[in-house]
C-alpha positions as CSV (number, residue, x, y, z in Angstrom):
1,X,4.6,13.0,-4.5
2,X,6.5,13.1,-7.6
3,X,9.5,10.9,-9.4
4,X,10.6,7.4,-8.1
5,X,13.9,6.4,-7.1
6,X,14.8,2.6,-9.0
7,X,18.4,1.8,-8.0
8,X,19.5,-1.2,-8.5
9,X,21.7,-2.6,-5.5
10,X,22.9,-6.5,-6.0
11,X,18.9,-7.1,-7.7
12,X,16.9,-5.1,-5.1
13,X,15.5,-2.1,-6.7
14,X,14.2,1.1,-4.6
15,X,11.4,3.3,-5.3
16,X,9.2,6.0,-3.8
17,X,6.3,5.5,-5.9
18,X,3.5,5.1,-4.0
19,X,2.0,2.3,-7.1
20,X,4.8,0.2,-5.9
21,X,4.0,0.1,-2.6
22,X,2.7,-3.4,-1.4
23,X,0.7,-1.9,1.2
24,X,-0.7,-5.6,2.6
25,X,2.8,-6.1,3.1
26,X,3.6,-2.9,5.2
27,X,0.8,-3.4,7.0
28,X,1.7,-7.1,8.8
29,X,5.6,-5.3,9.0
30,X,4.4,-2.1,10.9
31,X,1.1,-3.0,12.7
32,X,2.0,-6.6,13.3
33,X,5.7,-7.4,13.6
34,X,7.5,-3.7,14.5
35,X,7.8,-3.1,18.4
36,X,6.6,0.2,18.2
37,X,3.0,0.4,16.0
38,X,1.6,-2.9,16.7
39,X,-1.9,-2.6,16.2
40,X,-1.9,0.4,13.8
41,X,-5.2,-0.2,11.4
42,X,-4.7,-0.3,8.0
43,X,-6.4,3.0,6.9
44,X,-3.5,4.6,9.4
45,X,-0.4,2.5,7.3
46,X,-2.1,3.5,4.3
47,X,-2.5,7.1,4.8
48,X,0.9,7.1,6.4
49,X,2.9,6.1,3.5
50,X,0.9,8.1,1.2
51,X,1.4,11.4,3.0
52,X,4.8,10.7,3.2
53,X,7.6,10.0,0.9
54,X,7.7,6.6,0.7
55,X,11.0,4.0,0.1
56,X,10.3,0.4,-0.5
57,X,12.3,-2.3,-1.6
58,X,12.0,-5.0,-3.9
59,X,13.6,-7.9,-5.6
60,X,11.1,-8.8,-8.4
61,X,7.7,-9.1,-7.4
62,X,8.6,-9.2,-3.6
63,X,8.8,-6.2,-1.4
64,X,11.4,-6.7,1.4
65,X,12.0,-3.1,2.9
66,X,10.3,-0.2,3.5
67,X,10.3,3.2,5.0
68,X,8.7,6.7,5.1
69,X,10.1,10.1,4.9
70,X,8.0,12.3,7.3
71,X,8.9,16.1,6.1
72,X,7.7,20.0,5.4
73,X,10.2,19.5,2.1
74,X,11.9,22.2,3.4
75,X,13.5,22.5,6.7
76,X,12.9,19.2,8.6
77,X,12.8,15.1,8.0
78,X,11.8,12.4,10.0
79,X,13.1,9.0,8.8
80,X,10.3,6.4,10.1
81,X,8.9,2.7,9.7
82,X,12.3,1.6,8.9
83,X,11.3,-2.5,8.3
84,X,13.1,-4.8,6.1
85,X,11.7,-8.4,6.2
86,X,12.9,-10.8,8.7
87,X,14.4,-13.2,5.5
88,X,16.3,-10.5,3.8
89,X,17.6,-8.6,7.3
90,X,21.6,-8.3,7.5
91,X,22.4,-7.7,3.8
92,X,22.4,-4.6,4.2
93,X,19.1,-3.3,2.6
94,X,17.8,-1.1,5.5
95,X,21.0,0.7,5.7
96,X,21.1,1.4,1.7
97,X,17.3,1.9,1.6
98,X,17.7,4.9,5.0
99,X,21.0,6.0,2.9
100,X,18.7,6.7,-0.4
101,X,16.0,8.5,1.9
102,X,18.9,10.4,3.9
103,X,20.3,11.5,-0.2
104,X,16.9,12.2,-1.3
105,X,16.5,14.9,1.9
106,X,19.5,16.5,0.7
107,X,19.2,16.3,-2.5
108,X,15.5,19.0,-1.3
109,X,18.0,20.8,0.6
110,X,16.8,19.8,3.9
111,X,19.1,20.3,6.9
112,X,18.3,18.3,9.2
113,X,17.0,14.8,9.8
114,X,16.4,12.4,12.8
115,X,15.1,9.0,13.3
116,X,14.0,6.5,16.3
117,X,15.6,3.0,17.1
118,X,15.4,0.8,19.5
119,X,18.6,-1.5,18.9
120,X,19.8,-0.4,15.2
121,X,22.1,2.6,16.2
122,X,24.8,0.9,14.5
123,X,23.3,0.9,11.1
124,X,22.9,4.4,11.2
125,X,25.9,5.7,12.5
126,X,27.3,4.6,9.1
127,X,25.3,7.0,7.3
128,X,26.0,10.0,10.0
129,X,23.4,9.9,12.5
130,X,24.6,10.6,15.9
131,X,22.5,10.9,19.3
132,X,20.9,14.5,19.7
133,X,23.4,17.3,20.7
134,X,20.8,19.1,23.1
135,X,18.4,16.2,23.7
136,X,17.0,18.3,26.3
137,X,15.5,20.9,23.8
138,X,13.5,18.5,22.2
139,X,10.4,17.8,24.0
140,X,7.0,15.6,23.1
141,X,3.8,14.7,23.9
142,X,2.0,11.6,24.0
143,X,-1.8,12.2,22.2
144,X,-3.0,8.6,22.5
């Protein structure tokens, strides 16, 4: 993974470099507090965000958001582990943190990208997002 974002939005700054990743902090987000990875180990959250393109955001020395951008770099994204911390949640971070990931895939050329929510659908319909066209093309399989 190469270059880092750092935008500054109202003193949170963004980056996708995986040194700025608080990765103790992800952790007790995604394995602890989300709804859908509780009890993912560590090694998984690490290798996760480093196999991916990683977003995070922070205001100083505090991380308060983060997500991952699962992709071939050239056809396909899949916007994931969308978490902003329950103290910073409805100022908007996690819809200008999934808005920098959604420019970066463009900014690849990538034509297409999709992401999962529960209750957020909102959020993301600002940025574009709409439910799948054919959902019934789109198939998956449970490994677990």
């Amino acid at each position: 993974m190469s270059g880092a974002s750092s935008l500054d939005h109202e003193g949170f700054v963004i980056s996708s470099e995986l040194a700025h990743i608080d990765f103790d902090a992800v952790y007790r987000w995604i394995s602890v507090e989300s709804y859908w990875a509780k009890g993912r180990s560590m090694a998984t959250v690490r290798a996760s965000f480093e196999r991916s393109r990683p977003f995070v955001v922070h205001r100083g020395d505090e991380q308060v958001a983060c997500c991952r951008v699962v992709t071939d770099e050239a056809t396909f994204a899949w916007i994931c582990d969308v978490f902003v911390d329950e103290a910073f949640r409805a100022r908007g971070i996690g819809q200008w943190m999934v808005g920098e990931a959604v420019a970066w895939c463009r900014s690849i050329g990538l034509k297409r990208a999709i992401l999962a929510t529960r209750d957020a659908h909102g959020v993301y319909e600002k940025l574009g997002f709409r439910p799948l066209v054919q959902p019934e093309r789109w198939m998956e399989i449970a490994l677990r």
